[in-house]
C-alpha positions as CSV (number, residue, x, y, z in Angstrom):
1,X,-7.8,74.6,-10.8
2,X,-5.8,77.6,-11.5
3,X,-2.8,76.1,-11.9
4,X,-3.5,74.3,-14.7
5,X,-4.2,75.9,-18.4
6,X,-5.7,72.4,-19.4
7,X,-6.6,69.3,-17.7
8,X,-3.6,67.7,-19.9
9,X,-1.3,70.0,-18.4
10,X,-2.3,69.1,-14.9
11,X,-2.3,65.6,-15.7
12,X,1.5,66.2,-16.5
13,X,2.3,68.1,-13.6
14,X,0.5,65.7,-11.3
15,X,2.3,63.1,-13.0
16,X,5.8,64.7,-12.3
17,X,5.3,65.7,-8.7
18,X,4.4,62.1,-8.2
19,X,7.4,61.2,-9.4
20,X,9.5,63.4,-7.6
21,X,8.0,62.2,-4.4
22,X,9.0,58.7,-5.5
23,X,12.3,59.4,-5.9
24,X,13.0,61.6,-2.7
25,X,11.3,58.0,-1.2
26,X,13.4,56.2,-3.2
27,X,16.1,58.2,-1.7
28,X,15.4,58.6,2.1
29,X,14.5,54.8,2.1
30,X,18.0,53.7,3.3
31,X,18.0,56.2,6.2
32,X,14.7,55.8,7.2
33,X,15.2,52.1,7.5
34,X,17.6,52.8,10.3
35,X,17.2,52.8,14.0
36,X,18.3,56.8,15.1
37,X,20.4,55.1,17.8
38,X,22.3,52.7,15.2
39,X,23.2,56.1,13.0
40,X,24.2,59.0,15.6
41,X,27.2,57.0,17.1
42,X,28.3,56.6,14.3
43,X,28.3,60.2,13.8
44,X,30.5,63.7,15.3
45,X,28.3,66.6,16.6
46,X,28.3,68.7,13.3
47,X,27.1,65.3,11.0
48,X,24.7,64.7,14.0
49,X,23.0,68.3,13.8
50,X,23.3,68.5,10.0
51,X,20.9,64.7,10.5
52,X,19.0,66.3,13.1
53,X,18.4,69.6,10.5
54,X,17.9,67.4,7.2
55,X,15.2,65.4,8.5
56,X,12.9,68.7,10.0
57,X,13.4,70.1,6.6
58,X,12.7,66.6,4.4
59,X,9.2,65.8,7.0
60,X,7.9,70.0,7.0
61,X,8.4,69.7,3.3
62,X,6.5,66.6,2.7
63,X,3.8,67.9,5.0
64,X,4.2,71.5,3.1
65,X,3.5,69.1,-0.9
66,X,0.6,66.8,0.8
67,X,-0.9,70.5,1.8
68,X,-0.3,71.9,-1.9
69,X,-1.9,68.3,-3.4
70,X,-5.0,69.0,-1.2
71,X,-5.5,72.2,-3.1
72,X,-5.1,74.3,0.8
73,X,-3.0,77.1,1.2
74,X,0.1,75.8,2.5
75,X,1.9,79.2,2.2
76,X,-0.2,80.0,5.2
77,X,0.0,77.4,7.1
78,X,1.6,76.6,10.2
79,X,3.9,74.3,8.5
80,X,5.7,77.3,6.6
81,X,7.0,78.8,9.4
82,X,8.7,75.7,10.3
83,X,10.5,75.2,6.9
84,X,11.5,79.3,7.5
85,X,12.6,78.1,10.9
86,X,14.4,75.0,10.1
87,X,16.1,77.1,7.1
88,X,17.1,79.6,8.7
């Protein structure tokens, strides 16, 4: 695997991403808990939208890492297009 000098390295690497998806878990666990219709009451137009954005971003970047783990091109998949989209 090219990205990887040994299989220690990889090991390390593999061992990191899995944490980072933990935490972001960890992190989005609250929210994702929630009903939609019990947050966006609660919320003005702007913090609504911003919601609306942050979640498009958080589930085409979770779909872009499981792409990535697979070892498949995610650069050039269809998925990349939305995370230009939703950035833009």
């Amino acid at each position: 695997f090219p990205l990887f000098s040994t299989m220690e390295g990889g090991i390390k690497r593999l061992a990191g991403f899995r944490k980072s998806v933990e935490s972001l878990e960890h992190q989005l666990h609250d929210l994702l808990e929630l009903e939609r219709s019990e947050v966006t009451p609660k919320l003005g137009n702007l913090e609504q939208a911003e919601l609306t954005v942050l979640m498009a971003y958080t589930t085409a970047s979770l779909c872009f890492m499981g792409l990535k783990a697979e070892g498949l091109n995610a650069a050039k998949h269809p998925v990349m297009s939305e995370l230009n989209r939703v950035q833009s």
